[in-house]
C-alpha positions as CSV (number, residue, x, y, z in Angstrom):
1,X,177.3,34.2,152.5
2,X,175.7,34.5,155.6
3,X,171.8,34.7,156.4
4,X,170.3,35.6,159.6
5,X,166.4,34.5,160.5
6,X,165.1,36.5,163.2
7,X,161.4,34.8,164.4
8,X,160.0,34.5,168.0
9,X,158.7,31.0,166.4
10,X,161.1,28.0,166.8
11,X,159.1,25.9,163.6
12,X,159.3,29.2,160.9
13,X,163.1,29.5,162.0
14,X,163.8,25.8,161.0
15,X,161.5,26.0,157.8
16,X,162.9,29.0,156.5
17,X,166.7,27.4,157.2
18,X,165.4,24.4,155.5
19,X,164.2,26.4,152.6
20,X,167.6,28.2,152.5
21,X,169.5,25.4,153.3
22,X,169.2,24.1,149.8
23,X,171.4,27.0,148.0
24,X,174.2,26.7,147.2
25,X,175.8,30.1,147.5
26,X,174.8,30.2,151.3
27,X,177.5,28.9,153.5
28,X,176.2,29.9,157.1
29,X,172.4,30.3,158.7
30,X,171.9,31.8,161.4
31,X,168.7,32.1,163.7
32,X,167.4,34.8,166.3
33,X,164.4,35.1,168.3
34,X,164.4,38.8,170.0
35,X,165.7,42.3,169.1
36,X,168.3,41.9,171.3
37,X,169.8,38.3,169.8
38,X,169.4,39.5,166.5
39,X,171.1,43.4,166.8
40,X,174.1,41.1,168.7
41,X,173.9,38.5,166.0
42,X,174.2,41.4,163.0
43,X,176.7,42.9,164.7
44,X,179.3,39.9,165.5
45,X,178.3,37.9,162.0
46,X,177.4,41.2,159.8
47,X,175.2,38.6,157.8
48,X,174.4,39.8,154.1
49,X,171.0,39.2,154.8
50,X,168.9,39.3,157.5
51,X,164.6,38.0,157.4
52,X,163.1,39.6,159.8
53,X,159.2,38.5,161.3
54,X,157.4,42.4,161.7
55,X,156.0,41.2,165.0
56,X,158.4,39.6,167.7
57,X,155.9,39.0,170.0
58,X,155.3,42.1,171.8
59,X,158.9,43.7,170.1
60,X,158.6,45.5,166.8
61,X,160.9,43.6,164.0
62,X,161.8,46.8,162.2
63,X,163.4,48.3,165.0
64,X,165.8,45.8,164.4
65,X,166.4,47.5,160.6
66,X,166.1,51.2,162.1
67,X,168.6,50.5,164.6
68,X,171.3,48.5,161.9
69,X,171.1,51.1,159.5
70,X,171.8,53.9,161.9
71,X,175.1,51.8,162.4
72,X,175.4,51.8,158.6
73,X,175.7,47.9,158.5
74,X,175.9,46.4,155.2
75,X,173.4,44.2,155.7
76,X,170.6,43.8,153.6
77,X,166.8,43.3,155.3
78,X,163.6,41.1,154.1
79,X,160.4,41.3,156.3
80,X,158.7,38.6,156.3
81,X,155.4,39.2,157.9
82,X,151.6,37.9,157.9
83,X,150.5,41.4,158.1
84,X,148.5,42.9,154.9
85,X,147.9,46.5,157.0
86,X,148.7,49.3,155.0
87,X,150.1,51.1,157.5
88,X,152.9,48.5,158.5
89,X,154.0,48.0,154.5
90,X,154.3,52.4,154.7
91,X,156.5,52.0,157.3
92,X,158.9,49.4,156.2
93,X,159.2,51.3,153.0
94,X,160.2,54.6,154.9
95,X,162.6,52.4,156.6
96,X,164.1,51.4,153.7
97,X,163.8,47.5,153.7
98,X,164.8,45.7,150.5
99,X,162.0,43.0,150.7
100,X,158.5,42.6,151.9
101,X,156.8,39.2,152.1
102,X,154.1,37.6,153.6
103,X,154.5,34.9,155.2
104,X,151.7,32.5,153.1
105,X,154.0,33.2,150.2
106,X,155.9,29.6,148.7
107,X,159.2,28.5,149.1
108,X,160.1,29.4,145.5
109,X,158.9,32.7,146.3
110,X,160.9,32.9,149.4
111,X,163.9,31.6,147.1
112,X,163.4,34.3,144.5
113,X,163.0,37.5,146.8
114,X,166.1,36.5,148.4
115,X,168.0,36.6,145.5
116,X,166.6,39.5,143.8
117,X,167.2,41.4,147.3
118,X,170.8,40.1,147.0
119,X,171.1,41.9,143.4
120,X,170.6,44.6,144.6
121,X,166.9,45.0,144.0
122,X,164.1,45.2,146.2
123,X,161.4,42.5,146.0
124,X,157.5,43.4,147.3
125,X,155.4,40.4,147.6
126,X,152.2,41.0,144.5
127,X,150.1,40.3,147.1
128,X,150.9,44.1,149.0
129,X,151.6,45.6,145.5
130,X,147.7,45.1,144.6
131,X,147.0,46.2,147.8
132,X,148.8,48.9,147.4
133,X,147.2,50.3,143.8
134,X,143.5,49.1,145.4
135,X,142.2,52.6,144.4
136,X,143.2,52.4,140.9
137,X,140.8,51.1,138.7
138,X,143.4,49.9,136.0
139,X,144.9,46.7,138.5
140,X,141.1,45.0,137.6
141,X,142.4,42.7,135.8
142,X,145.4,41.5,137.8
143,X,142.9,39.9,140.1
144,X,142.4,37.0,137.4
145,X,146.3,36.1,137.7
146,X,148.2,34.2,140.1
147,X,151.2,35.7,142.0
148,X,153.4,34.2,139.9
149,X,151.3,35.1,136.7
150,X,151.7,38.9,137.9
151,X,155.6,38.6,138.1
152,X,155.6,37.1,134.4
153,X,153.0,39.6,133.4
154,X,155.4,42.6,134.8
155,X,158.3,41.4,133.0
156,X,156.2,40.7,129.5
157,X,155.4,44.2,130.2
158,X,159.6,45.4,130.0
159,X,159.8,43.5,126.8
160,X,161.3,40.6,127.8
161,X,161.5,37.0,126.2
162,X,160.3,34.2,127.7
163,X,164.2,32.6,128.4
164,X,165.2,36.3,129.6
165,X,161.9,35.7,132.0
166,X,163.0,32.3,132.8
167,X,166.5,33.5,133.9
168,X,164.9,36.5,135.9
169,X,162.5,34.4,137.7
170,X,164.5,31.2,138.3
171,X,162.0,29.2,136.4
172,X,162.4,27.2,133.1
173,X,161.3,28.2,130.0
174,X,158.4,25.8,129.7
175,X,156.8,27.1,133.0
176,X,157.2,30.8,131.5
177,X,155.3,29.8,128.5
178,X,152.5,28.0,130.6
179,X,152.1,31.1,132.4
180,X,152.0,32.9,129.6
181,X,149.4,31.0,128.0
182,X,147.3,30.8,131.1
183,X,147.8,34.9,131.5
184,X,146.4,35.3,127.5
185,X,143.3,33.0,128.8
186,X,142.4,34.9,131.9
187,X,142.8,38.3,130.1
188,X,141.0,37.5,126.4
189,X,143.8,38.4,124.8
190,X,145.2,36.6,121.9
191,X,148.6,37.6,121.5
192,X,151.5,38.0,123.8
193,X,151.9,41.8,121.8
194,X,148.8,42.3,124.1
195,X,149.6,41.4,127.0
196,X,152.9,43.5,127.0
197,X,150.9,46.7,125.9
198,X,148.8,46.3,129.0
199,X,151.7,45.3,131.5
200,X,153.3,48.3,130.2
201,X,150.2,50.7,130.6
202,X,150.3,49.3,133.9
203,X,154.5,49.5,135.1
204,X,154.2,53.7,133.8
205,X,150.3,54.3,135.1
């Protein structure tokens, strides 16, 4: 598998390949620092994956995803951006990225939204998706959690147990259950029958 890293910033190109260089099922990273290195890069390597900074200096990172999927490549796109505008998170959706990140967000989160984006689904850091439902009263109570409190809290929400959470999330089973507990503490609730009622008032409001 290859993944391409497209940042004007030599250090977040090393970090993120030192994050990445630790899985196993990646065989080749490769790095880009403009549009023009990283459309030639995609099309020499078609990489499966290619993280993408929004702002390239005074170049526009999705133009980089526009401009690939007019050439129907197969390759799959993250944004990884420090950018909470609205507007920008609108855009890449239109686009039709498979992930949205911020750049604050921790390696294991990195780790995770480049394998769920490699499944086949699309990953949206929590972080834009309470931005995102900021005129709905009902998100509240998310504010209490942690970003990775919210993910658990989603999946509690689809019925899940806490080893099918575990195996989602690539956490263990005891750090499930920690969140868990801490989730029942910040809400009031009592029992995890709870919490999954509300998740799931949430997921179909």
């Amino acid at each position: 598998m290859k993944i391409l890293i497209v940042d004007d910033h030599p250090l977040v190109r090393r970090g993120l390949s030192a994050i990445l260089s630790f899985e196993e099922d990646i065989d080749i990273i490769l790095e880009a620092s403009s549009r023009e290195e990283a459309e030639m890069v995609i099309e020499r390597e078609e990489p499966t994956l290619a993280i993408i900074d929004l702002y390239l200096g005074k170049e526009y990172g999705l133009d980089i995803v526009i401009s690939s999927k007019k050439r129907e490549v197969k390759t799959k796109f993250i944004i990884l951006t420090s950018s909470l505008k609205k507007e920008d998170f609108i855009r890449c959706k239109e686009v039709g990225v498979e992930g949205y990140i911020l750049k604050e967000a921790f390696a294991e989160d990195i780790l995770y939204a480049v394998h769920l984006v490699l499944r086949g689904k699309q990953f949206i850091d929590p972080e834009i998706v309470k931005y995102e439902i900021t005129n709905n009263h009902k998100n509240t109570y998310l504010d209490e959690l942690t970003p990775r409190e919210q993910d658990v809290f989603m999946e509690l929400g689809k019925g899940l147990s806490n080893c099918e959470i575990a195996e989602k999330l690539f956490i263990s089973e005891h750090t499930v259950k920690k969140h868990v507990s801490n989730i029942l503490s910040k809400l009031g609730l009592e029992h995890r029958t709870q919490v999954a009622l509300l998740a799931n008032e949430f997921i179909n409001m």
